[in-house]
N, C-alpha and C positions, 0 to 999 in steps of 0.2 A: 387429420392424422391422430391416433390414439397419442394421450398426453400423458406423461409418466413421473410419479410424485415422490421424492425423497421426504421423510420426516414435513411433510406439506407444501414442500417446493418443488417448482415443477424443474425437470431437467433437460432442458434441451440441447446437452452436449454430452456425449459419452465420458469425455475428460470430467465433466462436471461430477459425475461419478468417483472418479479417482479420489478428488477431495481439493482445498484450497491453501494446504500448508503448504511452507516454502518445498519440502521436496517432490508434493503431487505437482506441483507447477513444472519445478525442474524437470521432473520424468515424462508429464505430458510434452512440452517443449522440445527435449530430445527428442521424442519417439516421434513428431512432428518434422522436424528435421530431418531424423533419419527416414522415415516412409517418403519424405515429398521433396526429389531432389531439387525442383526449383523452388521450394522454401529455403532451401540452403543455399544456392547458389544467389537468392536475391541478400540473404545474411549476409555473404562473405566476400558477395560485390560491394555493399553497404561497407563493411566494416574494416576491410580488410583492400578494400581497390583490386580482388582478384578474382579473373575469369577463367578458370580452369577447369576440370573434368574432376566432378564432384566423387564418382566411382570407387576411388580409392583413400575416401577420407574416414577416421575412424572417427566413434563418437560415444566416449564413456561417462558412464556415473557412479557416483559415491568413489571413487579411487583411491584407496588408503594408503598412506605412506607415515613410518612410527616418527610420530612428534610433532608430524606436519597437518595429520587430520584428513578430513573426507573431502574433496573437492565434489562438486554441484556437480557440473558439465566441463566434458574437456573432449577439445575439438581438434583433432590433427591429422595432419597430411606430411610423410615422412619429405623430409627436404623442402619442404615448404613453408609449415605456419604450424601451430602450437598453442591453444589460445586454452585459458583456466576461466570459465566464467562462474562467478559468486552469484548465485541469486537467494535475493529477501526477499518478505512479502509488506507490502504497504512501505511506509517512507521511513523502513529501517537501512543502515548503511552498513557495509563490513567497518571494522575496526585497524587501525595502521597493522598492528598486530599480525591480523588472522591473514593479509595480505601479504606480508613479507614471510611469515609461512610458504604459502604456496608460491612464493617467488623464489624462495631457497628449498624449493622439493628435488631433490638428485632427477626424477624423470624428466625437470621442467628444464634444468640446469644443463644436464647431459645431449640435451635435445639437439641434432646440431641443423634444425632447419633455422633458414632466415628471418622468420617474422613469430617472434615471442609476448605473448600481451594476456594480461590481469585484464577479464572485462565485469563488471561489476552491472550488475541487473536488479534493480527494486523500482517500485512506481513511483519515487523522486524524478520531478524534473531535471534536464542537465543542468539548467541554473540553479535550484539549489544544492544537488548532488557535487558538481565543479569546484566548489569555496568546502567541501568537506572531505572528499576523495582526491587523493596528491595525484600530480600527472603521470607518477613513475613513480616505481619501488624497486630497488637494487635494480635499478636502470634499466627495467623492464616497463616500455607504454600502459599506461590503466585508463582505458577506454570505458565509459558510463553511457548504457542505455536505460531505455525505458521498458516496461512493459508494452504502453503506449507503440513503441519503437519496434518491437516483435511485434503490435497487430498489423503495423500496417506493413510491415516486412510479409508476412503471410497474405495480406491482400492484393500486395502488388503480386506478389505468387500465383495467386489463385487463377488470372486466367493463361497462366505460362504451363501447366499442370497439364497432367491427363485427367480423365475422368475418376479417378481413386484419386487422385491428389486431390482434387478440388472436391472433392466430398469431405474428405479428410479437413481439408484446412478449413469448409464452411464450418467443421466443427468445431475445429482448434477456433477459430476467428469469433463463435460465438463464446468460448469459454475466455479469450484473453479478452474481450470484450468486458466482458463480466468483472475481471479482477484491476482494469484501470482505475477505478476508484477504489477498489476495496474496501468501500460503506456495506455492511452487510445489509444487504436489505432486507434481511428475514431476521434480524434479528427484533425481540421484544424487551432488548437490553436500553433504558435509559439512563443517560451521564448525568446527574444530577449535582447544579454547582452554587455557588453562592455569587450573589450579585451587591455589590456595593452600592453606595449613595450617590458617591460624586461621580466624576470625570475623571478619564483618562487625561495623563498630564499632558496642560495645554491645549485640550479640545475643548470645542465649546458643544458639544453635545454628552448629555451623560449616558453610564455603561446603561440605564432602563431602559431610556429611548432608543441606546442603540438597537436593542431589543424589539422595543410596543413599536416605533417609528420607522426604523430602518430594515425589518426583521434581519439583523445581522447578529452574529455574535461570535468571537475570534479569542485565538489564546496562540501561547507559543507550540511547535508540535514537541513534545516532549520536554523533559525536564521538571525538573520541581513537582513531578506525581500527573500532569497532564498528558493526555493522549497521543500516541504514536499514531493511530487511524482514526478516523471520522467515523463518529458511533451515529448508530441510523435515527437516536431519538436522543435530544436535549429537554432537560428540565432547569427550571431557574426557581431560586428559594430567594427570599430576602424577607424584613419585616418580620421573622420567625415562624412563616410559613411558604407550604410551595404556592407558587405564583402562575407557573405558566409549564405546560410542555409540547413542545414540537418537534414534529419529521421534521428532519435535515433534507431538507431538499436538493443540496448540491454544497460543494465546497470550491475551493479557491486556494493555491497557495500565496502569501503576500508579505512581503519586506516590506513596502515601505506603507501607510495607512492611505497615505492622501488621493492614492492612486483610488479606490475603492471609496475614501467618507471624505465629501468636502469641508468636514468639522474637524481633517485632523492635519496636525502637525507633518510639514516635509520631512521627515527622516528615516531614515532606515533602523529597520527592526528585524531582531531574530524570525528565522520565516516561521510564519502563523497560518494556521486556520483560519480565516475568513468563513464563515455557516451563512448557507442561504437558509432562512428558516418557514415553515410552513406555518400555517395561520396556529392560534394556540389553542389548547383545548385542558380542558382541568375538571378534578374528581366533580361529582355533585354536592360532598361536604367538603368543609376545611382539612389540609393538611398539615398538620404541625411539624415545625421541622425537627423537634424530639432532641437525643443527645446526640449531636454530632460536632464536631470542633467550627466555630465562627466560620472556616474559612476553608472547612473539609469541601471536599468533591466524593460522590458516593457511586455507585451502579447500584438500579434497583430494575424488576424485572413490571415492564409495564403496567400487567395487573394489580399487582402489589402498591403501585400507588394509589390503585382505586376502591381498593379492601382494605388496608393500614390507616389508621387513626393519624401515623407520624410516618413522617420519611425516615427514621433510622428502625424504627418497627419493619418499615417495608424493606430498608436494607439488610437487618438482620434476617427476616423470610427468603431473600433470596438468595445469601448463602447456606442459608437450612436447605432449600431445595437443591443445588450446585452441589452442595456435601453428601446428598442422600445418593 
């Protein structure tokens, strides 16, 4: 089959087309739903315990209401069910806030069917999603799925379909496929971080080895300036030059260490990035790591560390190039 190349990537789903921010996903996922009635009906057996005649169910996006904002997807069946679903992209969450919004919307409020529910959609597993999304908001259920959780909802679909549906959902299926890790794999963006001396407290392996020995390397997901998504290329700087960079091979999310390094302490941790990392690979000169603070974290764009004298050279070039 002829093979069709966006900006050098190839595309093998129409959706893929639309794009990867939260609202191409949203509108792919709708328009999924609404073409392939047993996409929806395997949904709303999953999520909802009900088997009824999909036919007269509406299904809207961006729905504006003043003060309340755009809800994503909203899914109703008059006298039936009512459901507001928030979708993120990668392992961001709604906020208490932006939920009890759309749980005090007069449409949502007025609605007099029986089953009303806030459902919340990002690539967070339910375990770590569950300890940050409340059960209920103004006494409305707040049900947490996955992306994960819509492919395989679309697979079990797929042989319940007619022949347009399951065309359809091979596509949807190769696109929701694609955004369960949401590592961009075309990107030529590396994280570039600083690597300390010693040891994680109370391990008996240090952060290097975790590195050169374990190829691991792990951080909190967000906060204090660290990543919300798993970037496709890590670099590691110490001794006042770079050291090493690698393809992220795969990730992990992880609370507690020990489960993953037997050098570390039983305890539970903010959940982390676990990096499986690929072998390491470095310029053919030295890298200086130039002016950047001890303890900075930078993005620099692959080549740019192979043409830059210094890592902060090569980060300044690549927001020259992002600016132009």
């Amino acid at each position: 089959m002829t093979k069709l190349f966006l900006h050098s990537r190839e595309m093998r789903s129409v959706f893929q087309l639309l794009g990867e921010h939260e609202n191409d996903i949203s509108y792919s996922v709708a328009w999924g739903l609404t073409q392939c009635p047993s996409f929806l009906k395997v949904f709303l057996q999953s999520v909802l315990k009900w088997n009824g005649d999909v036919n007269e169910v509406e299904i809207r996006m961006q729905e504006y209401e003043k003060g309340k904002g755009f809800t994503d997807i909203e899914i109703e069946l008059t006298q039936e069910f009512h459901l507001i679903i928030e979708a993120k992209r990668g392992w961001n969450l709604p906020n208490i806030t932006q939920l009890q919004k759309y749980s005090t919307r007069t449409s949502f409020i007025q609605n007099s069917c029986h089953d009303k529910r806030l459902i919340v959609l990002s690539e967070c597993s339910r375990d770590y999603a569950n300890h940050r999304v409340p059960d209920q908001v103004n006494g409305y259920p707040v049900e947490v799925l996955s992306w994960r959780d819509f492919y395989q909802f679309s697979r079990l679909a797929h042989p319940l379909g007619t022949h347009a549906e399951k065309r359809l959902l091979q596509e949807l299926n190769v696109y929701l496929g694609s955004l369960m890790t949401m590592q961009k794999q075309d990107s030529n963006m590396v994280y570039v971080v600083s690597v300390g001396g010693g040891s994680p407290d109370g391990w008996s392996i240090s952060w290097r080895d975790i590195i050169s020995k374990k190829r691991r390397y792990f951080h909190p997901i967000g906060g204090n300036g660290w990543v919300k998504e798993p970037p496709n290329y890590i670099a590691f700087r110490y001794n006042g030059k770079l050291q090493s960079i690698h393809h992220i091979e795969g990730y992990e999310v992880v609370t507690n260490m020990s489960k993953v390094f037997s050098e570390a302490r039983d305890e539970e941790w903010k959940p982390s990035f676990v990096y499986h990392l690929g072998a390491p690979f470095t310029p053919s000169d030295e890298v200086k790591t130039g002016n950047i603070y001890p303890n900075g974290r930078v993005w620099c764009m692959l080549d740019t560390l192979f043409t830059c004298s210094t890592i902060s050279e090569a980060r300044d070039l690549t927001k020259l190039r992002q600016n132009s």
